[in-house]
N, C-alpha and C positions, 0 to 999 in steps of 0.2 A: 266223427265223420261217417257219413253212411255210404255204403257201398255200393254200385252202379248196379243197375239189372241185368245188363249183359256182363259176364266175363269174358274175359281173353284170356284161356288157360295158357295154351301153346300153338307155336305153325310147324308146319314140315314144308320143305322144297323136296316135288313130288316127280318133277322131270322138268329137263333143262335143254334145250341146245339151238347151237347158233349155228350157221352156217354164213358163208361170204369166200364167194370167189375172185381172186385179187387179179383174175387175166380176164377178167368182165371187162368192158370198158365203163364209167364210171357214168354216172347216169347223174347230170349238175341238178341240183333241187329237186332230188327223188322225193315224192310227196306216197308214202304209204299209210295207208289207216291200218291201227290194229282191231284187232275182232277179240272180243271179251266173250267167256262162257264161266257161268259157275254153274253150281250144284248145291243143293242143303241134303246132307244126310243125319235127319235126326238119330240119336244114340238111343234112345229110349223111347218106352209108350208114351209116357209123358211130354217127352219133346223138351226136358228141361235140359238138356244139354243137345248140342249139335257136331258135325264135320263140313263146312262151309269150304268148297273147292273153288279158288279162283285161278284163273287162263287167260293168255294172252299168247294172241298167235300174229306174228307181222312180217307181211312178206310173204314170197313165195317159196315152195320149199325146195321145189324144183330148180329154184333162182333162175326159169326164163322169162319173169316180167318182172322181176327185182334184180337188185344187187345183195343182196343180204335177206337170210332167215331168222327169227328168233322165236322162239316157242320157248312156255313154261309154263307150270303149273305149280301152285303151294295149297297147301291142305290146312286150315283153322281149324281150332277145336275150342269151344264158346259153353258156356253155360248160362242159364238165369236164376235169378236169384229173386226169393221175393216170391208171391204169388200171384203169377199174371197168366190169366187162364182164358184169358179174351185167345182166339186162335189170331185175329188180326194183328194183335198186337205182338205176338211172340211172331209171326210170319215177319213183320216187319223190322222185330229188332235181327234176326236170323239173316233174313234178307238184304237189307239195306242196311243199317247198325255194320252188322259183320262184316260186311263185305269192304266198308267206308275205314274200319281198323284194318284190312288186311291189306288193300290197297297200296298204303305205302310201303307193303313191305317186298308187292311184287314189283311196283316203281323203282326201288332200291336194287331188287335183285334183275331185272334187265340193266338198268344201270350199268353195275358191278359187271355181268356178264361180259356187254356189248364192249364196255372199256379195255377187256383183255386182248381184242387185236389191234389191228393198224390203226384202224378206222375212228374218227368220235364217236363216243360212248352214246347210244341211247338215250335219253331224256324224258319221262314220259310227262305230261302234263301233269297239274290237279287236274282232278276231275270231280265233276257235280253226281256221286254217288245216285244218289236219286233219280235223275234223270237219264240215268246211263241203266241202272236199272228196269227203268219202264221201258226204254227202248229194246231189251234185251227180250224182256216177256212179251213185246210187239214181234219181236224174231220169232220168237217161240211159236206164237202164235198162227202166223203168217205159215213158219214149217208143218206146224200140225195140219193146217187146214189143207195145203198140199198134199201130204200122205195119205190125208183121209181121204181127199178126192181120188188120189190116185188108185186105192184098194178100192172105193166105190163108184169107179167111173159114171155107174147110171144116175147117181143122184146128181 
């Protein structure tokens, strides 16, 4: 049997917490989007191994336009295997690959989290890896182009 180009060595849970104040008044059919942020930090010049950070942030933290906070972050640690020296191709299994194994384990861990108080537990969707990705480097992008106008007001 031959073995996958990515590995999944190990994950860490990097930071956790929830907040929920129960003298809120309850807010019927709270509809809150979460906001996703990763990170790739290659370990190596070669880039054959990685530290892939995925984040989830929902809610307010402040909890004055929510009822409930939850933030987290876990930390992958990936290698590849094989000779794949295309830089696309190693971006993508890092990028989307990685992110697509890590995923259920931050789904898992809001879950587990949210379930500890009163309230139902957390739920997060699947999600299309992929296309949650593009939208992320659309963010990315979008902020960059912000900051550079803002340091370069004249152009």
């Amino acid at each position: 049997m031959s073995q996958a180009a990515l590995q999944f060595k190990d994950y860490y849970v990097i930071e956790t917490q929830y907040k929920t104040d129960p003298f809120l008044p309850k807010i019927p059919d709270e509809k809150i989007v979460p906001s996703f942020s990763y990170d790739i930090s290659p370990c190596d010049e070669q880039s054959d191994s990685a530290y892939i950070e995925l984040g989830i942030e929902i809610g307010d933290s402040e909890l004055m336009h929510s009822s409930y906070y939850v933030y987290a972050r876990i930390l992958g640690y990936f290698s590849l295997t094989g000779d794949i020296s295309d830089p696309k191709e190693r971006d993508t299994y890092f990028r989307i690959n990685a992110v697509a194994i890590l995923y259920p384990y931050l789904r898992s861990l809001i879950s587990d989290l949210t379930s500890r108080g009163t309230e139902s537990p957390i739920i997060l969707p699947t999600m299309n890896i992929q296309k949650m990705m593009l939208e992320l480097e659309e963010e990315k992008q979008k902020k960059q182009k912000v900051e550079n106008s803002s340091k370069n007001p004249s152009e």
